[in-house]
N, C-alpha and C positions, 0 to 999 in steps of 0.2 A: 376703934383700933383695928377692927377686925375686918371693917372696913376698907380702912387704908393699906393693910396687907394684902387684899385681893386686888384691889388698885393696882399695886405694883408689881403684883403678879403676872398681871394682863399686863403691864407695858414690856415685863421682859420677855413674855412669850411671843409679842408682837415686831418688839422688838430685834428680836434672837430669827422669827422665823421673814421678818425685812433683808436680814443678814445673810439668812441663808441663800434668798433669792438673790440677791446683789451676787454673793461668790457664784452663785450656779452661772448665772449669766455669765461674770467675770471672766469664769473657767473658759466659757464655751467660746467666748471671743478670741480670747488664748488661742484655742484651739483651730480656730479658723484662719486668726491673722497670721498664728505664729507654724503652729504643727502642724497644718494642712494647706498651707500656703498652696504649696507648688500643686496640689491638687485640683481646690480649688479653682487654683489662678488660669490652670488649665479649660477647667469646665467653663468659666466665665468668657475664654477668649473664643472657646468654639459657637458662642452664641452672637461673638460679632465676626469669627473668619471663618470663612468657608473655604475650601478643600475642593479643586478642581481638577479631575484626573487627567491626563492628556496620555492617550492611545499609541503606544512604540509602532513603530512601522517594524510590520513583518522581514524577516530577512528574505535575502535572494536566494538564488540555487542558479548554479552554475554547469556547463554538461564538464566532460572530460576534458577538453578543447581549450578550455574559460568560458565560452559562451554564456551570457544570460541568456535563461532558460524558461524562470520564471518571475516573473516582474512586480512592482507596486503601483499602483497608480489613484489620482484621487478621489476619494466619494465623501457624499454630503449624506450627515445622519441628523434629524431632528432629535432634540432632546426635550424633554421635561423639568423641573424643579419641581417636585408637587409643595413644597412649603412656601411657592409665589404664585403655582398657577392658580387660574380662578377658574370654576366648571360653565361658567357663562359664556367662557371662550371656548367649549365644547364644541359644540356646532360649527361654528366657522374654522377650527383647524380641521377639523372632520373634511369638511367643504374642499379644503387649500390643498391635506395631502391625499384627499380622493382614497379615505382610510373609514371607515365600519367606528362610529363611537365608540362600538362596546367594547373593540380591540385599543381603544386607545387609552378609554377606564380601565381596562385590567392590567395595563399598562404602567397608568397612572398608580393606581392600588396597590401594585409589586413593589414600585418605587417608595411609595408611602412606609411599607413594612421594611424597607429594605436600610430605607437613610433619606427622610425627607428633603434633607437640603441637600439630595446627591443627584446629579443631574442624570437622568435616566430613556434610553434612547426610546423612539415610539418609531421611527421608522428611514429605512437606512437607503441612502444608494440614489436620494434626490436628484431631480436636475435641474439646471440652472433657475428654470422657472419657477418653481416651487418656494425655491430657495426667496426667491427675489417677493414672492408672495407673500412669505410670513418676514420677512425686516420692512415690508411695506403696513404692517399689520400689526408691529411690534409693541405699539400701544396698547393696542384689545387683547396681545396676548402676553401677559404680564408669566415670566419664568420661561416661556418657549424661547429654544436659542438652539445653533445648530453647531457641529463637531465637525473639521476635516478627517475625518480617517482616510484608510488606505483598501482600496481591496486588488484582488490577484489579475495580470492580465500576462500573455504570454506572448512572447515576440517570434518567435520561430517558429516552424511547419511543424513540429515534431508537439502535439497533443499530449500522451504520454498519460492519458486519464486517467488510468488505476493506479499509476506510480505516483505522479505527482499527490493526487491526493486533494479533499477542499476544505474548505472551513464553512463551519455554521456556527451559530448562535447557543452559547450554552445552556445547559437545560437546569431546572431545576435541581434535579439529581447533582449535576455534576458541578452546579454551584455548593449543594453541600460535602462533597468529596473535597474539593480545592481550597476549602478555607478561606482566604482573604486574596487569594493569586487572583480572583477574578470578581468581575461584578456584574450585576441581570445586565444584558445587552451587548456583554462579550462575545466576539470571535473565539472558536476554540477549534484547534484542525482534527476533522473527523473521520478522514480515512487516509490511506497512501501514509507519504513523508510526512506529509501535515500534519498526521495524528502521532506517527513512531518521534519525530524529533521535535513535538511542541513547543518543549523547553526549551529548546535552545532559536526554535524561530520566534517566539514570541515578543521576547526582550524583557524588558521592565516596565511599567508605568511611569510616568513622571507628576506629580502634584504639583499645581498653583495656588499658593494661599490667596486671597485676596478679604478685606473687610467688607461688610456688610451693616449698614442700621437697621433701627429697629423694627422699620420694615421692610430689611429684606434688599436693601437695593446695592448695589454696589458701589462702592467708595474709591477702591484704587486695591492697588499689591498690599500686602501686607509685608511690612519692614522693609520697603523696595524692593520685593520680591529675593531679600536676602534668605526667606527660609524655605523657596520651593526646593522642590527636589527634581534633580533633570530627567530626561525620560533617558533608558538605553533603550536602544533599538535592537531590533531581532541580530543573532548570529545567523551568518548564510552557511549556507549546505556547499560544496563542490563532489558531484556526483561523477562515479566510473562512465556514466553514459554518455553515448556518441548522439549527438542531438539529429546529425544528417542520415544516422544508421536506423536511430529509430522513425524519423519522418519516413523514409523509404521503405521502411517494414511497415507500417502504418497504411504507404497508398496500395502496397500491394495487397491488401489482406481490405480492403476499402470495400466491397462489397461482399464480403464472406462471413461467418464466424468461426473464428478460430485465434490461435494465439503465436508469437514469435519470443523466443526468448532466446537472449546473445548472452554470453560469459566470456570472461578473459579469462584463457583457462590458468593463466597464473598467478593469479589472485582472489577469481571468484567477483571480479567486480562486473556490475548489470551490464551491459552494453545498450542492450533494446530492453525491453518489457510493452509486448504487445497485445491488447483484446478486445476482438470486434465480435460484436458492433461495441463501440463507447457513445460516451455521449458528450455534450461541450460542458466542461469546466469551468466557463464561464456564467453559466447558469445558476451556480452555487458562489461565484462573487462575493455577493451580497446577502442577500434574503430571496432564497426561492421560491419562485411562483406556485403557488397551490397547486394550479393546472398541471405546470411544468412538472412538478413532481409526481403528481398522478400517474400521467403521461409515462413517463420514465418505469415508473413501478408496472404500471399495466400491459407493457410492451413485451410482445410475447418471444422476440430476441433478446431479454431480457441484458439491456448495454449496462446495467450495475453491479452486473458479475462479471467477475473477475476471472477470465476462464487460462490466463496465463499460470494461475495459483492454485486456481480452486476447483477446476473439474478435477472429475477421477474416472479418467476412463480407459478402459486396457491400451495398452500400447501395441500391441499386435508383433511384426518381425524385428521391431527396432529393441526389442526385451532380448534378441538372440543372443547376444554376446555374456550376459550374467549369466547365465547356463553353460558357454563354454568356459567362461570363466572358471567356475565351482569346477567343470568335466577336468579342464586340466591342469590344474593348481591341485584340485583333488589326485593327479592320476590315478580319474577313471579312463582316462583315454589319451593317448599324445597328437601331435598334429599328424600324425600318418594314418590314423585311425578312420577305415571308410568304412559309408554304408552305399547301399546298392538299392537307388531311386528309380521306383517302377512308375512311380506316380500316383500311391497310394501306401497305406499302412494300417492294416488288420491287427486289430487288439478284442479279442474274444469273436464276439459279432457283430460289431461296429468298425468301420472303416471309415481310417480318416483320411483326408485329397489333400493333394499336392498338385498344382495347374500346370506342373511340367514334369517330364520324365527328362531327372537333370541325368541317371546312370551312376558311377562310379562316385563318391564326393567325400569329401574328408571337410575338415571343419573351418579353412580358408576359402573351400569353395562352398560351402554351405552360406559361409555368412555373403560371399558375393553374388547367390544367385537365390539367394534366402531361398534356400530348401526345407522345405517342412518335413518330409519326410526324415530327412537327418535328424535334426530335432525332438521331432516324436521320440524316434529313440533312444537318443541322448538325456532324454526328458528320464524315463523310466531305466535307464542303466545309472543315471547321478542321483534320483532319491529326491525325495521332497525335502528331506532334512536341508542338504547341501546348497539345497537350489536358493532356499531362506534364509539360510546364512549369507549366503554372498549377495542376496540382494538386499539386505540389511547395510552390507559393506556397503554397498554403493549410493544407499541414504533413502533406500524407498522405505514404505510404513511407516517414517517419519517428516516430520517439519522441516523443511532445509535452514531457515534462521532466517530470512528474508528479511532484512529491516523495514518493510512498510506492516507488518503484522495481521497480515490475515492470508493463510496459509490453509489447503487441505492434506492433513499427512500422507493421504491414497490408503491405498488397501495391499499389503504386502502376504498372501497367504500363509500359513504355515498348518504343521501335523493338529497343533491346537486348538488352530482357529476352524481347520475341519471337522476337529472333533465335538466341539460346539455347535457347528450350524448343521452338521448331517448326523452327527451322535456317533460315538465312540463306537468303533469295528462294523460301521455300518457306509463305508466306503471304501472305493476298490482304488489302487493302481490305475484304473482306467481316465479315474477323473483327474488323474495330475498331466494328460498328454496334452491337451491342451494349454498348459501351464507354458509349457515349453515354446510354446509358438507366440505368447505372449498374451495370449487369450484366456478365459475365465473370471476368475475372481478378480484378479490382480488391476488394480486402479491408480492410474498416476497421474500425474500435473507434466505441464511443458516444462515448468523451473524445475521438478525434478531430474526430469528428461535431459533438461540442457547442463545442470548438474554431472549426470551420469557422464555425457559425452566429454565432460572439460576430464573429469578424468582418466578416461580413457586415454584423449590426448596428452596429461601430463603426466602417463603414466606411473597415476598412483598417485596422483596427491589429489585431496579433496577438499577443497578451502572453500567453509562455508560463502555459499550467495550475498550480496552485499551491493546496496545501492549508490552508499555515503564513502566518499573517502576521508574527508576533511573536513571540518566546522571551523571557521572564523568569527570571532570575538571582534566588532566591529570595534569597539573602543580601544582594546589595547592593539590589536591587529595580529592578537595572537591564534597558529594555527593547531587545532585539535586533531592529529590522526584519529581515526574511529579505528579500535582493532577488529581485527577478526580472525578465526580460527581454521587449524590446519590441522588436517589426518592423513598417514598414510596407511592405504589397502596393503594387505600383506597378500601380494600377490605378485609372482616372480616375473623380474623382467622379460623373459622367451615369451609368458606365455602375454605379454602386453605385446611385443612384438607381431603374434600369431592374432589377434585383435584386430591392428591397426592394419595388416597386411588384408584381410577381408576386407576392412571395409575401405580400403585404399581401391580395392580392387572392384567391389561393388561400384563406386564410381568414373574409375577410370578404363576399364575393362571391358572387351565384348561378354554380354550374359550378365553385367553387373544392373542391376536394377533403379540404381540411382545414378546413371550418368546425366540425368537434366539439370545436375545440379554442378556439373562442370563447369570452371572458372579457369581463363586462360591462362596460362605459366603457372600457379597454383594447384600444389596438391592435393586437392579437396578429399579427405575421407567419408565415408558418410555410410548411412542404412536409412533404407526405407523401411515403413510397416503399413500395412491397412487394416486396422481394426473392426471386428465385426459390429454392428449397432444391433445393440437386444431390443429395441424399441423398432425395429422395421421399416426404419429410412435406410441411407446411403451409408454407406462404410467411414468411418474415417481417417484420414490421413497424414502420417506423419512419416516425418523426415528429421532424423537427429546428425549431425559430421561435428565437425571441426576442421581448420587448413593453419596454416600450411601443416603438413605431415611434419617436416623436417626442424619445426619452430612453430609450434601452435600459438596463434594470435587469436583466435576467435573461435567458441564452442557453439554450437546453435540448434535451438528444436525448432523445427513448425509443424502446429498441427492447424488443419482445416476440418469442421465438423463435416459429414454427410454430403461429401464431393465423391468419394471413394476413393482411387489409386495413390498413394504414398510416393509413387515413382514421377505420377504423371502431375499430381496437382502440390502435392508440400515441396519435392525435388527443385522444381526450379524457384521458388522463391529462395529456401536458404542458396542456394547459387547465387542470386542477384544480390541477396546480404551480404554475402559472403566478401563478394564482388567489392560493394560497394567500403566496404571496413578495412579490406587488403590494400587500394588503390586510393581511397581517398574519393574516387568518385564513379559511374558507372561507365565501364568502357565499351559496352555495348547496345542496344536498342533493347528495351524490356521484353518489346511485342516477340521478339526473337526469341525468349527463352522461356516466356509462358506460353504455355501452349493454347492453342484454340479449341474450341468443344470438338472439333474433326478428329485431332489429332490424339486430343485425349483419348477418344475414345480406340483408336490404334494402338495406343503406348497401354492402356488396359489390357488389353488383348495380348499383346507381346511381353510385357513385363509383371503381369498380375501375380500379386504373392499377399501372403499370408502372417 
């Protein structure tokens, strides 16, 4: 009996624990077929469809005009699959694209971590033959297949190298900043436009599903291609810039270093942005050459600086006007106010030159025959304080807002900033005379420069710099204004009057130091400067105006490094820009209004200033 109770013991416990497994299982089916369908069902189909990105073609950029300015055109990228390729066909694609294996494994390897069934570029920018090498080959290289993308080519004269900007390859870093926006073997714009408005040139991606079996090979669309997603293509740019103003800023400045920078003084939109030496743009295409880049970097005119932005170097006479400005806004002094130019000026026991004994001069003939001696002592009757503030006004020690994003704010001095570098009560009066002439400390860019002069011309308004006017949405064909911002200098209109009358006169005038930069019928205003170089070369040269006087259409600096005279060698370039922006085209013979080394050296002699 005792028997047959443990009997039946064991079958229900075997029974009871048969039953539990059947419901366990039961559940878990449930859970698959019913509760986790759509989960599943997902997981399963990525194992037969693959996922094919297709590259938006970059947007255009357009100058002021409509012009295309800058273009798309086609290039051939190889790709990978590493969950098709085989390593046996190492060697021979090695061979085909004249590619380092080990650059193609780690290639390969990035891809593998990244998404093995995602096709992954190994080298970009093919040409026809290559191309034709590997579909010749397509058997031995099982997963290698190749991408139409797009890279950048430019139709017109006007280069435009630090503005436009290029694109490279994104880095690892900025794969992980970007999340899902991009993938290993992206394009991403790296300086200039390219880098400020990415977003909006890049576009979207578009996906191709397409099936796959079990091994890997391709079957067709998947659903007829009812679930790809289309690509959009980049939005284009339409730039303030004059594409024939900057090509001719560009030849003139073609064996020099130095920079050109154009504004519309009433808006603040770029006209030119110029910096030589540059380098071709089109070199960064695609994928740049090891060499090529070396090259680039090693060169000891260094063409990857951006000397339109980014130097900071005194401005010299063309700084005179923020001094009179603060003199008489402040009345410390009115336009009647002279001093009496010996051709020199004693402060303690140091004396400081002036290269001409102008006599009698008040401060419409100071700015036209840039008198230093005036100056000096304008310097030290306005104060350091005042000098700071109003050149604060006019945007120096800071960033102008520039939308390609790489800016140097310069070096604007102040009571503070002396009292840090030389120590508090341990400098005199003495050391701000040079201030005055535009010399010292003080460190600026041509965008600021050319900045300054727009608002001289619009008497008082200051609308930040700006390259973009407009973005277009290629799909809907909608147009995006790009704002931008406005200030005005409190600063009364006489003494803008008493400004623009200098430097009207500086150009148009006997004794005026910038007439090379006269333009026919055209009221060209302007100021020269020649800044000292603390490194022991050549002086350099600038030239800031604006014209017409009466209706300013175009603000302009040019600086030339370590030529010297500001009258003789900046002067008549912004002339010929000047020229060329007013008219539409140039109405006279270039050779006529640059000078020759003869002549330079004459117009040094006669017009030399400070």
């Amino acid at each position: 009996m005792a028997e047959f109770a443990e009997s039946s013991t064991r079958k229900i416990v075997f029974y009871t624990a048969i039953g539990i497994v059947f419901f366990v299982f039961l559940a878990r089916l449930i859970q698959l077929q019913v509760l986790y369908a759509d989960v599943y069902g997902k997981k399963s189909e990525e194992n037969s469809i693959r996922q094919i990105a297709r590259t938006p073609i970059r947007g255009l950029m357009f100058d002021l005009n409509g012009t295309l300015i800058v273009d798309n055109g086609p290039a051939y990228s190889i790709t990978i699959t590493p969950a098709e390729f085989r390593m046996s066909g190492l060697t021979l694609l090695s061979n085909i694209l004249r590619t380092d294996t080990q650059i193609i494994k780690e290639k390969f390897e990035k891809g593998i971590r990244y998404n093995r069934f995602t096709p992954t570029k190994i080298k970009r920018d093919i040409d026809f033959k290559t191309l034709s090498l590997i579909e010749e080959n397509k058997d031995r290289l099982p997963g290698v297949d190749y991408q139409i993308e797009s890279k950048r080519f430019y139709p017109t004269k006007s280069k435009a190298t630090h503005l436009y900007g290029y694109t490279k390859e994104i880095s690892d870093q900025q794969l992980l900043e970007m999340g899902n926006e991009y993938r290993p073997g992206d394009n991403i714009g790296a300086t200039g436009l390219e880098a400020a408005y990415e977003r909006y040139l890049r576009g979207q991606k578009g996906f191709e599903l397409i099936t796959v079996n079990a091994l890997g090979q391709i079957m067709g669309d998947y659903n007829e291609g009812k679930n790809n997603i289309p690509v959009r293509e980049g939005s284009d740019l339409f730039l303030s810039l004059d594409a024939k103003l900057q090509a001719l800023a560009e030849s003139l400045l073609s064996d020099k270093r130095g920079a050109v920078v154009a504004l519309d003084p009433n808006n603040g939109g770029l006209l030119a942005l110029v910096s030589k030496p540059d380098y071709d743009l089109t070199t960064f295409g695609t994928v740049t050459p090891l060499d090529a880049w070396k090259e680039l970097n090693t060169d000891e005119s260094k063409p990857l600086f951006n000397r339109a932005t980014l130097t900071r170097y005194p401005p010299g006479s063309t700084f005179k006007m923020v001094l009179a400005a603060a003199a008489l806004e402040e009345g410390v002094i009115n336009q009647n106010w002279r001093v009496n130019c010996t051709g020199a000026f004693r402060f303690g026991n140091k004396v400081f030159s002036d290269l001409h004994i102008h006599g009698s001069t008040n401060v419409v003939e100071a700015i036209q025959k840039s008198c230093n001696v005036f100056f000096y002592q304008l310097m030290l009757k306005t104060g350091f304080e005042r000098w700071t503030r109003y050149g604060r006004e006019f945007g120096f020690g800071n960033p102008t807002g520039l939308d390609i994003l790489e800016e140097n704010p310069g070096l604007l001095p102040s009571e503070e900033y002396y009292d840090r570098i030389y120590g508090k009560g341990k400098w005199t009066q003495g050391y701000l005379i040079s201030l005055g002439i535009g010399q010292g400390e003080v460190g600026v860019s041509p965008l600021q420069m050319a900045g300054y002069a727009a608002a001289i011309a619009n008497r008082g308004y200051y609308h930040t710099p700006h390259a973009v006017l407009r973005i277009r949405d290629k799909e809907s064909g909608k147009l995006q204004i790009v704002p931008t911002e406005t200030r005005k200098l409190d600063i009364s209109p006489w003494v803008w009057d008493v400004l623009q009358e200098g430097m009207y006169r500086c150009v148009n005038e006997i004794g005026g130091t910038g007439q090379a930069s006269k333009v026919k019928s055209v009221s060209v205003c302007g100021k020269t400067g020649t800044a000292q170089n603390p490194h022991g070369k050549k002086d350099h040269a600038w030239f800031i105006g604006f014209a017409p006087r009466e209706n300013p259409k175009i603000a302009i600096c040019v600086l030339i490094e370590n030529v010297g005279f500001g009258g003789a060698f900046a002067a008549p370039i912004a002339g010929l820009c000047i020229e060329q922006y007013i008219y539409g085209k140039l109405i006279r013979n270039v050779q006529q209004n640059v000078l020759t080394a003869a002549q330079s050296d004459q117009a040094q002699t006669q017009q030399r200033e400070h």
